[in-house]
FIZALUM-68648 format. One line per field, with one value per residue (C-alpha): residue in three letters; residue number from 1; x, y, z. Coordinates in steps of 0.25 Angstrom, whole numbers, plus 5000, padded with zeros to 4 digits. Layout:
N
bakol	c(ala/...);
vexdren	c(NUM/...);
u	c(X/...);
v	c(Y/...);
w	c(Z/...);
//
This chain:
100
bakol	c(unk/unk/unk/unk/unk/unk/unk/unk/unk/unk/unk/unk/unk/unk/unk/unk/unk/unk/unk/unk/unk/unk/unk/unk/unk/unk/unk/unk/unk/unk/unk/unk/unk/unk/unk/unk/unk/unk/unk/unk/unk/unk/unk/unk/unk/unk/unk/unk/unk/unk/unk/unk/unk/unk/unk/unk/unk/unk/unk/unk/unk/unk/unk/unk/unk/unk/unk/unk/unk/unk/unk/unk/unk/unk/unk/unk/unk/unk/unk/unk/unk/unk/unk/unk/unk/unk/unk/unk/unk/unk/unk/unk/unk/unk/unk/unk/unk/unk/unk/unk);
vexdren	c(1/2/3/4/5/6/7/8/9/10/11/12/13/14/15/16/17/18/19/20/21/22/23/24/25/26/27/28/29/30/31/32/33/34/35/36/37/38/39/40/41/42/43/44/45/46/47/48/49/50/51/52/53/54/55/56/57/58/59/60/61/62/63/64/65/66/67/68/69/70/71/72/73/74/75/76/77/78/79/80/81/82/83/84/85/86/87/88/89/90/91/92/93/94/95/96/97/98/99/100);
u	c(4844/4851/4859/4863/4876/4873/4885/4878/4872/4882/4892/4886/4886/4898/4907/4896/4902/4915/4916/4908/4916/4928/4922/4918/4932/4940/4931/4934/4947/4950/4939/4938/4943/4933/4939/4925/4922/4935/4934/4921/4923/4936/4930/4918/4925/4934/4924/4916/4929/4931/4917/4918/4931/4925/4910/4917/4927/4917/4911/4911/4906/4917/4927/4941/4942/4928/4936/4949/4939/4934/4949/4948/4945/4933/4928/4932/4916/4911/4919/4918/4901/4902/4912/4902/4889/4896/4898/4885/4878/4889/4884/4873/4862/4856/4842/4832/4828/4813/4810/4797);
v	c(5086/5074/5076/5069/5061/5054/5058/5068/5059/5066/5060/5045/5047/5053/5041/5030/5039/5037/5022/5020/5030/5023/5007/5012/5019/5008/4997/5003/5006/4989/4988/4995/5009/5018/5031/5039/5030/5034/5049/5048/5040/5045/5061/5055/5048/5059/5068/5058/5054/5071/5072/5061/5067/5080/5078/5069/5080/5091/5081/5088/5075/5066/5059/5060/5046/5048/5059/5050/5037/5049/5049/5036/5036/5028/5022/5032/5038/5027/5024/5038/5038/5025/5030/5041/5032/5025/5036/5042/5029/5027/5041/5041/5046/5061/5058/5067/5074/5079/5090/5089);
w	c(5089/5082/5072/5059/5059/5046/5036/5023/5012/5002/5010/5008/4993/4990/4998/4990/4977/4981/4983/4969/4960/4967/4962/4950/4947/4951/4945/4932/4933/4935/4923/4912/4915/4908/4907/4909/4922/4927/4925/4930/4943/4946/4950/4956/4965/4969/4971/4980/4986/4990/4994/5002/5011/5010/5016/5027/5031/5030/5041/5054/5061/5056/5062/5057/5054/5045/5037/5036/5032/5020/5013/5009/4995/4988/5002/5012/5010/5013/5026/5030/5030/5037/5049/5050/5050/5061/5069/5068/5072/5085/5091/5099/5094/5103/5105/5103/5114/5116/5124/5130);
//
């Protein structure tokens, strides 16, 4: 039996949601600093950014240092899913066996 290694897709979304609330908040902050982008952006990306360092700790799999790489904020999704992507293709893969 193999069995999936692949971190959940809400995880993916959530750390891409992260690193874009955190562009677009910071880009306007240096620019024109909209007050409704700002309250906007500012709970999005706390939200993702909780998400983001609670799926990976509910993560029985995951390193430590995965979970440490989550506490980063804006970015620390992203590193996260790659750490695990790169653990999942370093493990040998089980093959199937047949019985016949």
């Amino acid at each position: 039996m193999t069995v999936n290694l692949r971190p959940p897709p809400h995880l993916r979304i959530a750390a891409h949601a992260e690193l874009i609330s955190l562009i677009v908040m910071l880009t306007n902050v240096f620019t024109v600093h909209l007050k409704p982008i700002s309250s906007l952006m500012g709970p999005t990306h706390g939200c993702a950014y909780l998400f983001v360092v609670i799926t990976t700790w509910r993560l029985k799999r995951a390193p430590a240092a995965v979970k440490v790489l989550a506490l980063v904020p804006g970015a620390g999704g992203l590193l996260a899913l790659r750490q695990l992507d790169r653990g999942d293709s370093a493990r040998p893969q089980e093959e199937e066996v047949i019985p016949s």
